[in-house]
N, C-alpha and C positions, 0 to 999 in steps of 0.2 A: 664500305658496307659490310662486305663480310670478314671475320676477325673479330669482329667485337660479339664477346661473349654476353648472352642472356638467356635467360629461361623463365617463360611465365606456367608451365607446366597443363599448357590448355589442356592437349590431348588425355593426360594422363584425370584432370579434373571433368572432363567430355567424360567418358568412360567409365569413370568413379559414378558421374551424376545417375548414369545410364544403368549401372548395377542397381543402385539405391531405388530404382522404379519398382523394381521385383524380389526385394527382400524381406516383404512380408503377407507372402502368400502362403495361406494356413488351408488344408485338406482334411474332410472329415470323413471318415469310416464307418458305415454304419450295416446293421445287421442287415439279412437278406431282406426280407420286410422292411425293410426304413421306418423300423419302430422307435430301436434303437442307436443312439450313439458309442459305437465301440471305440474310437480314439481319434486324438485329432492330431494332425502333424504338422508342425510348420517345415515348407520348402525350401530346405537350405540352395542358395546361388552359389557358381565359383567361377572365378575368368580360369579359362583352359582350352586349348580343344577338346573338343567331341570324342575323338578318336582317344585317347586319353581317356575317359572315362568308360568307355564301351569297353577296353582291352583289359583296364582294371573287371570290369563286369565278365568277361567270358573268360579270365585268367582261373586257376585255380590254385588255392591255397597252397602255399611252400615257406621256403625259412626265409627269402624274404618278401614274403608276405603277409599279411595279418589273417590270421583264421578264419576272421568274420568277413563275410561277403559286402559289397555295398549297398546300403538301404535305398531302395528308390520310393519316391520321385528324388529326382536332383535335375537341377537346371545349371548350364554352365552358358559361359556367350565367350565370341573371340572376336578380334579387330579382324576383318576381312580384306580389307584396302582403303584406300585416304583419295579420294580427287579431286581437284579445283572444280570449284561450282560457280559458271561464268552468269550464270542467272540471279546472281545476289553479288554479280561486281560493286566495289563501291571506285570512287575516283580516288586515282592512288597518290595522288600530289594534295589532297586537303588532310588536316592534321586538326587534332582537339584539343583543345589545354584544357588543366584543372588546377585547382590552388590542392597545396600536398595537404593528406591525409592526418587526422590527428593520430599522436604516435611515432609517426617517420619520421626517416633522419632531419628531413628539410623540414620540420613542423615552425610553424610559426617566421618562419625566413622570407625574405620577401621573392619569393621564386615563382613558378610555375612549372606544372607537369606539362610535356610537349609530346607530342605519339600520333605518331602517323595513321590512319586510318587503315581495319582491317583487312584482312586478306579471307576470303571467305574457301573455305572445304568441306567437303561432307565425307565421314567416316561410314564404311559400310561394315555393318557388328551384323553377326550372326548367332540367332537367342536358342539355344537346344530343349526340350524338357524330355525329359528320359523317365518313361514310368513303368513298372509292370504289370497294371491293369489298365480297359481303357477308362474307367471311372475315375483314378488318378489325376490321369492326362485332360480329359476333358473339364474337370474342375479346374487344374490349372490355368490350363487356356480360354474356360471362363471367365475369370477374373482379370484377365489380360486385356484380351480382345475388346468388351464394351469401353475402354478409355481409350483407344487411339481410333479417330475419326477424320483421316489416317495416320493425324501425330498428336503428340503432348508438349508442351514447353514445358522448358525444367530453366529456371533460375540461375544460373551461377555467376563468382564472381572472378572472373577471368585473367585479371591485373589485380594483384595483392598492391603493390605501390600508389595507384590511383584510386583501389577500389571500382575498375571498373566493371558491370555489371553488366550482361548479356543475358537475354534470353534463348534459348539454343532447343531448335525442336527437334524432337525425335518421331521418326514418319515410319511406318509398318508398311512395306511392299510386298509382302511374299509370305505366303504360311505353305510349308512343304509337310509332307505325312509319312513315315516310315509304322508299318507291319510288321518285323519279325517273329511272326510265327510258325509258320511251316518250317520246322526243325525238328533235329532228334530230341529224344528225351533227356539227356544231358548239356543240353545248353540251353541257357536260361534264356528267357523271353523277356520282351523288352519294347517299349512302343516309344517311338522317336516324334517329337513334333521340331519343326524349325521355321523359327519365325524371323526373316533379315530384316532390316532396321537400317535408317540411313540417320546419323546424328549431322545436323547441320550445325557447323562449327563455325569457329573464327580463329585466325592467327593476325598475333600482331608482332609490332616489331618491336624496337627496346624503347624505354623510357629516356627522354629527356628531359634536365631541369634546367632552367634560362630564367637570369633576374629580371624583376618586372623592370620596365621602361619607367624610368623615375625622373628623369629630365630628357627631350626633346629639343634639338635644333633643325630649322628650317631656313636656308639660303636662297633667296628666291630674285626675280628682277622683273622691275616696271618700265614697260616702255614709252617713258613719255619724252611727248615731241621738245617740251623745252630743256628737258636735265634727263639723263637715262639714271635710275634710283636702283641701288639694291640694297634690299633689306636682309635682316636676320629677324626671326621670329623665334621667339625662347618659352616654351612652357616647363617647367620645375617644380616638381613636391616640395614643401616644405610645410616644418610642422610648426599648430602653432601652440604648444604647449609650452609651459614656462620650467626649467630651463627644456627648451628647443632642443627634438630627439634628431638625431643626423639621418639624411636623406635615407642612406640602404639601409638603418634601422626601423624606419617609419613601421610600425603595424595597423593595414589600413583596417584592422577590424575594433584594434583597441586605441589608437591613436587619435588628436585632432589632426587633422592637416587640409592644406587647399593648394589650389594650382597656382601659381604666379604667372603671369603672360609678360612679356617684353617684346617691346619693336625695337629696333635698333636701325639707324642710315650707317651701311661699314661703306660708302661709295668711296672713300676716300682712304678711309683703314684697310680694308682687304681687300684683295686679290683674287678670292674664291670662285668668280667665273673668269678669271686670265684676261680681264679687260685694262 
């Protein structure tokens, strides 16, 4: 089991999906009256810690740093921990086949994709929005909040080889609330929302490809009272197209082909149960 190298790059497509929720939430500006619209800004996201962006914020400009301060709102999120989620076990001994994917290496071959059933875990991401007003931050977290009821599924496709396709929810447990205001007058102020989020995942193991089953023998025995019998039983593809394509080339989507059956008495030819 372990040694053999693979990578379906769940986590890292988890977390991608997870970003993609909140990269297009736009803030608008408007005069003291809400007569008018003074600008509108879209919210840029970044994966980072928190702390990283706050120290960017209270630092003060030097040679290596950029003169301009940084604009808020910004929203950042970080992996916070990974754990087995025994409430979505699935049975670890049942396995799925697929016929391969158009494109892949095995396209059109007579194989199957073989993959053991997943492993389930839930990722705990923690979502920051960092504003300096609180009109900002509450628009942001207006547009947030009414979609998770307390999760969303998002899509993805988890096995590029298979094309296998999960839906993967994302559940909101926790909104926390940061103040920074009581300070001196040179340090800037700043209002922290943090909202944790648990992405319910899946891991799987490596792919397998195994030729289909193209001929069939069965040895079997009867017990009768006048002669003890044993048979062999023979089921075999063959095609029937003229000239006749060979069994492991057979394509059973563009192909004619049928099954052949055979009984055979081997009570005398073979040996097979050592009688």
């Amino acid at each position: 089991m372990l040694g053999r190298y693979f990578y379906h790059s769940i986590f890292r497509k988890s977390i991608m999906s997870f970003g993609t929720l909140f990269n297009n939430i736009v803030i608008k500006r408007q005069s003291s009256d809400g007569s008018t619209a003074l600008e509108s800004l879209k919210v840029p996201i970044k994966y980072g810690p928190t702390q990283k962006f706050l120290a960017r914020i209270a630092s003060e400009p030097g040679s290596q740093r950029q003169q301009v301060q940084m604009n808020l709102p910004i929203m950042s999120f970080e992996i916070k921990g990974v754990q087995y989620d025994q409430s979505r076990k699935l049975p670890p001994t049942q396995f799925a086949k697929s016929t391969p994917q158009e494109g892949s290496d095995v396209d059109g071959q007579p194989v199957q994709m073989k993959q053991y059933l997943p492993v389930p875990y839930t990722m705990n991401v923690e979502l920051s929005v960092l504003a300096k007003n609180q009109d900002d931050g509450l628009q942001i977290l207006e547009q947030i909040l009414p979609n998770f009821h307390p999760l969303v599924s998002v899509s993805i496709v988890v096995i590029d080889e298979t094309h296998e396709e999960r839906d993967i929810a994302v559940v909101l447990n926790s909104i926390d609330y940061t103040d920074e205001y009581e300070s001196d007058f040179n340090t800037r102020r700043f209002l922290q929302w943090k909202l944790n989020f648990q992405i319910k995942t899946y891991l799987f193991g490596p792919v397998d490809v195994q030729k289909d089953i193209r001929k069939a023998i069965v040895n079997y025995r009867t017990d009768i009272a006048n002669r003890n019998t044993e048979l062999r039983y023979t089921a075999e593809v063959k095609s029937t197209d003229e000239p006749p394509v060979p069994r492991d080339e057979i394509n059973p989507e563009n192909d004619n082909w049928e099954v052949e059956e055979t009984y055979e008495d081997v009570h005398s030819d073979d040996q097979f149960f050592g009688l």
